[in-house]
Backbone as a chain_set.jsonl record, in Angstrom:
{"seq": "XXXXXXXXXXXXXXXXXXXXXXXXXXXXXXXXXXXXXXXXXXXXXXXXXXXXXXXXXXXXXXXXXXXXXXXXXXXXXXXXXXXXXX", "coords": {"N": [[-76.685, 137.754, -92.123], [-75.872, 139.945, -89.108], [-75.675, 143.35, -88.837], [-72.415, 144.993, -87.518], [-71.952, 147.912, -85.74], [-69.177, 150.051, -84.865], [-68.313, 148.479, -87.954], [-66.536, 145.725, -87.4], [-63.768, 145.442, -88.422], [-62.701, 147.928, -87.888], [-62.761, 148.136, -84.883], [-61.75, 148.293, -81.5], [-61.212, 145.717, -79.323], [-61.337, 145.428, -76.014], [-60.522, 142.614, -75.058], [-59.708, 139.509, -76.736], [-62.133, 137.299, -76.114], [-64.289, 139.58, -76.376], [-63.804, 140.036, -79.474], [-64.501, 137.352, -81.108], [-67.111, 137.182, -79.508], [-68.15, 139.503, -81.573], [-67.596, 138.785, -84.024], [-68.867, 136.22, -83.722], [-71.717, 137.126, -83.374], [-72.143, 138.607, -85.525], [-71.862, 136.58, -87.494], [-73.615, 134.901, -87.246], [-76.362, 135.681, -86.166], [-79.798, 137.397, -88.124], [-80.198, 139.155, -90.564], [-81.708, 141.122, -90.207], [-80.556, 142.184, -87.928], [-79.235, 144.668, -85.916], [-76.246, 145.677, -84.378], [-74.736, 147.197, -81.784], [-70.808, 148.451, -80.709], [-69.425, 148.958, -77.919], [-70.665, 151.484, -77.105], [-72.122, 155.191, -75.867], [-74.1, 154.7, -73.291], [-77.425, 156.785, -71.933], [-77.94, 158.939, -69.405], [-75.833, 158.676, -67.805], [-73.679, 157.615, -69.39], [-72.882, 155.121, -69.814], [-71.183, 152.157, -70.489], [-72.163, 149.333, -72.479], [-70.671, 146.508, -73.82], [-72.053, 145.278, -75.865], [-74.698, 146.667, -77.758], [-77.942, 145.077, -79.031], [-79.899, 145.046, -81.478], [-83.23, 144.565, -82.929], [-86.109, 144.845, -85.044], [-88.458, 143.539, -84.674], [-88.216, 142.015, -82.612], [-86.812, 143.547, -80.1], [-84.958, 144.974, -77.582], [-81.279, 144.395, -76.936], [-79.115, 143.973, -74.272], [-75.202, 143.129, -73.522], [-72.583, 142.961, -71.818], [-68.984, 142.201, -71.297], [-69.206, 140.515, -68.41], [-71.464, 139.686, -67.97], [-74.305, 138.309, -69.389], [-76.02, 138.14, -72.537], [-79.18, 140.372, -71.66], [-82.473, 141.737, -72.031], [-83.428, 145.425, -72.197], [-84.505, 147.352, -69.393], [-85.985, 149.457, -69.691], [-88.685, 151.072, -71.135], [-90.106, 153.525, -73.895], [-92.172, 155.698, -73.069], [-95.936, 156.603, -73.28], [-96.562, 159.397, -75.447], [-99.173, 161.339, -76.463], [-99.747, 163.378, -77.174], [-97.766, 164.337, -78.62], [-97.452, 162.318, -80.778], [-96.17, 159.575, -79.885], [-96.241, 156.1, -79.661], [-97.022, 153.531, -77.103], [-95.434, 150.145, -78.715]], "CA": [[-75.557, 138.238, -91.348], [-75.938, 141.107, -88.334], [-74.744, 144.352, -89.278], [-72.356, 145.697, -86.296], [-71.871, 149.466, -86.113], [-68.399, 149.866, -86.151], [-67.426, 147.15, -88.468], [-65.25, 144.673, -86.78], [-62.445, 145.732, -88.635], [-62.629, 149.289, -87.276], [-63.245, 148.315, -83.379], [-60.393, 148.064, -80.762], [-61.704, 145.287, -78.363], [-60.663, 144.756, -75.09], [-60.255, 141.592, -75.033], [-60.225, 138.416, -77.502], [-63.949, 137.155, -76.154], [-64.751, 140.036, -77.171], [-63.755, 139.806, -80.793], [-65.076, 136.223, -80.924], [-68.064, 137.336, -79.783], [-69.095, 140.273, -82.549], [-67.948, 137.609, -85.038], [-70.477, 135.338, -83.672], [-73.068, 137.784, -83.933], [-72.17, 138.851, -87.089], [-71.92, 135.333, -88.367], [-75.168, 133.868, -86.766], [-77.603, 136.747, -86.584], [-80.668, 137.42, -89.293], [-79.65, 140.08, -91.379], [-82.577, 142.542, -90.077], [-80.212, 142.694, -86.742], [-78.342, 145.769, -85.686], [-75.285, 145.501, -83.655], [-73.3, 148.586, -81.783], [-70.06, 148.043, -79.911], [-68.735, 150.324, -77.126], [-71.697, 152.901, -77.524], [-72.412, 155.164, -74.64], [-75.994, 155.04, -73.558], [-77.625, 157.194, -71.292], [-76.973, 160.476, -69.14], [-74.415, 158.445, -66.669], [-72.963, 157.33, -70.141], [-72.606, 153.989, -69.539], [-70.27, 151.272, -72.101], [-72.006, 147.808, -72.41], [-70.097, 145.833, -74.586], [-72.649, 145.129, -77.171], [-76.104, 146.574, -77.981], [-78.357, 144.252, -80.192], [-82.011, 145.296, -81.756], [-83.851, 143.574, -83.54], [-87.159, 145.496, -85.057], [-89.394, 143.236, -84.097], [-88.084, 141.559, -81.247], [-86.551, 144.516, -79.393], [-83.287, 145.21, -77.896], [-80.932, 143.751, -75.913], [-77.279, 144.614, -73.908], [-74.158, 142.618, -73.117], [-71.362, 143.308, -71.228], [-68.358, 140.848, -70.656], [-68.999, 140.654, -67.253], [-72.892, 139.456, -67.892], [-74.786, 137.582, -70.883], [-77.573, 139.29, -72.652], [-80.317, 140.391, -70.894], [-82.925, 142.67, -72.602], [-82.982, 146.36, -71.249], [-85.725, 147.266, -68.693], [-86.382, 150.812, -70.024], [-89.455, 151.662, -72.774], [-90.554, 155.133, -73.947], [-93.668, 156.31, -72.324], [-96.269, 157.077, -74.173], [-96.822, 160.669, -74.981], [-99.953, 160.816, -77.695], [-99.936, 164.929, -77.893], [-96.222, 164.232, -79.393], [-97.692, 161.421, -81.442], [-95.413, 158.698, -79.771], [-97.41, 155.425, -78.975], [-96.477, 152.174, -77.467], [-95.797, 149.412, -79.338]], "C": [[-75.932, 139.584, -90.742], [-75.077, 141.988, -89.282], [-74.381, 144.968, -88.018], [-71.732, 146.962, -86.442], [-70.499, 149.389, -84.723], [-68.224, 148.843, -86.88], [-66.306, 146.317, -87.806], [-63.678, 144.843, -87.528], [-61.759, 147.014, -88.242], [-62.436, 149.285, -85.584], [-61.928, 148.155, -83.205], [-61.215, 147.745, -79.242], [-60.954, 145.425, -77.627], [-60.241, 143.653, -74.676], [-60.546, 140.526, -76.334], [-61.486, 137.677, -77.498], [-64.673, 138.352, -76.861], [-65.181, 140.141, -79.011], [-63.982, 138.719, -81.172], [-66.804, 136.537, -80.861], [-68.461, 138.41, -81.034], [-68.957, 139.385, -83.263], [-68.914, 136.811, -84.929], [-71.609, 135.851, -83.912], [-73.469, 138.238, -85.289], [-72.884, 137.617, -88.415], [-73.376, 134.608, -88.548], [-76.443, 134.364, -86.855], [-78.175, 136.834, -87.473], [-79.741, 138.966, -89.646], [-80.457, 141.541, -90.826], [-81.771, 142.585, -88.367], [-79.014, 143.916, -86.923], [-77.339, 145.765, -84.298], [-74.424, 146.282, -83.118], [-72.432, 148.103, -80.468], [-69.659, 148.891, -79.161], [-69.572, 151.611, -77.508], [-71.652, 153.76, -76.427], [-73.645, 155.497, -74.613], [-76.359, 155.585, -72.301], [-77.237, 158.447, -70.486], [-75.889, 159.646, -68.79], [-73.65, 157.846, -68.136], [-72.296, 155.885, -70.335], [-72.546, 153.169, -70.922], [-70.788, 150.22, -71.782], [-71.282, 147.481, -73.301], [-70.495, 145.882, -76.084], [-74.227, 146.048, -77.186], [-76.605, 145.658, -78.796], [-79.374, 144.8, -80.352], [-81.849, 144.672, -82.989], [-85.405, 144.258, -83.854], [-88.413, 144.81, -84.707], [-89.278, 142.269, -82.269], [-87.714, 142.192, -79.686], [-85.239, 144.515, -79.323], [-82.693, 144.505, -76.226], [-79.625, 144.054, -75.187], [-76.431, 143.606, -73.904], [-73.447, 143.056, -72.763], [-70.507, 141.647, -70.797], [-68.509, 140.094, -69.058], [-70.996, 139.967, -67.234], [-73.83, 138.663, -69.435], [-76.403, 138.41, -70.788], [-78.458, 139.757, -72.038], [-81.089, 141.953, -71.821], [-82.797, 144.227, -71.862], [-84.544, 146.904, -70.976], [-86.416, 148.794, -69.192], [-87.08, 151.2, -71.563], [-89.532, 152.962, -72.677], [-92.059, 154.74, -73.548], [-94.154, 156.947, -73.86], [-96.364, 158.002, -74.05], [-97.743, 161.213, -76.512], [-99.898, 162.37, -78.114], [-99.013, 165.104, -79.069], [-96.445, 163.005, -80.639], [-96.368, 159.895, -81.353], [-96.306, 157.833, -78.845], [-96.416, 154.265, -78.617], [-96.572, 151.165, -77.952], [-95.879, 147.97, -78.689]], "O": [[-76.304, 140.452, -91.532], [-74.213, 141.684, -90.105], [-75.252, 145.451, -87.294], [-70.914, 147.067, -87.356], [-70.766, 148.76, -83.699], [-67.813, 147.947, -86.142], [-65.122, 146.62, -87.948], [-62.642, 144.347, -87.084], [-60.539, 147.183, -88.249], [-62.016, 150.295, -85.02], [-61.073, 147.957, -84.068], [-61.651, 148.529, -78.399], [-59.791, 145.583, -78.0], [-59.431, 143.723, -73.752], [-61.599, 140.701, -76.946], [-62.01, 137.369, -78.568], [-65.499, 138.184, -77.759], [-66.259, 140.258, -79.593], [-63.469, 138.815, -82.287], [-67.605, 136.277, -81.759], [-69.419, 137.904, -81.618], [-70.009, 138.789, -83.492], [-69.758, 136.619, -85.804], [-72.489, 135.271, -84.548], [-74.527, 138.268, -85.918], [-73.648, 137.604, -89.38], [-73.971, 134.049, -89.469], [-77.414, 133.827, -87.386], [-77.473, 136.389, -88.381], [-78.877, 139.56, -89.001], [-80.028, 142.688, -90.949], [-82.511, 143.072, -87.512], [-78.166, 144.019, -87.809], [-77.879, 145.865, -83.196], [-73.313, 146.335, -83.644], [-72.923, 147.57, -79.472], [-69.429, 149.934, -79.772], [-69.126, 152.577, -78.127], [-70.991, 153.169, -75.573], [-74.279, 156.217, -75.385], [-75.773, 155.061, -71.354], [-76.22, 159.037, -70.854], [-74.874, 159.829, -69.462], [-72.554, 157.475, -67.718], [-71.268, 155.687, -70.983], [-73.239, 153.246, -71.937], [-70.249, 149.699, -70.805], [-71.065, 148.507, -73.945], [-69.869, 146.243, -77.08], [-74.851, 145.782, -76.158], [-75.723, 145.197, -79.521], [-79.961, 145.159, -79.331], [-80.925, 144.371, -83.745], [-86.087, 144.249, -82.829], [-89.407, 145.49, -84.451], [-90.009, 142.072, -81.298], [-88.035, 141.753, -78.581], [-84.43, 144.265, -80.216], [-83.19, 144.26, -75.127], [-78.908, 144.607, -76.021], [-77.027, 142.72, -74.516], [-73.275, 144.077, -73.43], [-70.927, 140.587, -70.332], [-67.814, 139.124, -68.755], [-71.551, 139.952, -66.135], [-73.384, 138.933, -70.551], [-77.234, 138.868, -70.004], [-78.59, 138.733, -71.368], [-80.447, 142.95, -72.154], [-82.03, 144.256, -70.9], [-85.476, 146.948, -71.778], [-87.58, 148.989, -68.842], [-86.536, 151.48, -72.631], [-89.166, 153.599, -71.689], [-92.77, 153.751, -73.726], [-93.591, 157.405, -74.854], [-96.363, 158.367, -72.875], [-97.109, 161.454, -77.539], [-99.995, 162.645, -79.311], [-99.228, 165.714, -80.116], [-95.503, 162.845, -81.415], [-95.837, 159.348, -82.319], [-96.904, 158.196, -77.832], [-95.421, 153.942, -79.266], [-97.725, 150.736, -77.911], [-96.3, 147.019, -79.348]]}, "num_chains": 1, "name": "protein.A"}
């Protein structure tokens, strides 16, 4: 079972798909998944719906308005800082 950050009993969806879907993810997901709802990511601060990661598979977005799609943005490497890609 996903773990989604808030807990589904804590969130305040916008809609019923919504709450349908974290249950599904919750329900269906491996256990090594991580799940955040209404996060904001980035400077412009932007709300997808869902984040998903997954440590070996990576990460992915949702918004009601769109079905998963991974997100196009890695870290650069920077080896002085000891950050490599994986």
């Amino acid at each position: 079972m996903a773990t989604l950050i808030p807990s589904i009993t804590t969130c305040k969806f916008d809609t019923p798909g919504e709450r349908r879907f974290a249950r599904l993810l919750e329900a269906k997901l491996e256990d090594d998944y991580l799940c955040w709802f209404n996060v904001p990511i980035g400077q412009a601060r932007l709300h997808p719906d869902f984040i998903i990661l997954h440590p070996q598979r990576g990460i992915a977005r949702s918004s009601s308005s769109t079905s998963p799609t991974p997100l196009s943005c890695r870290p650069q490497p920077d080896y002085d800082r000891g950050i490599f890609p994986i």
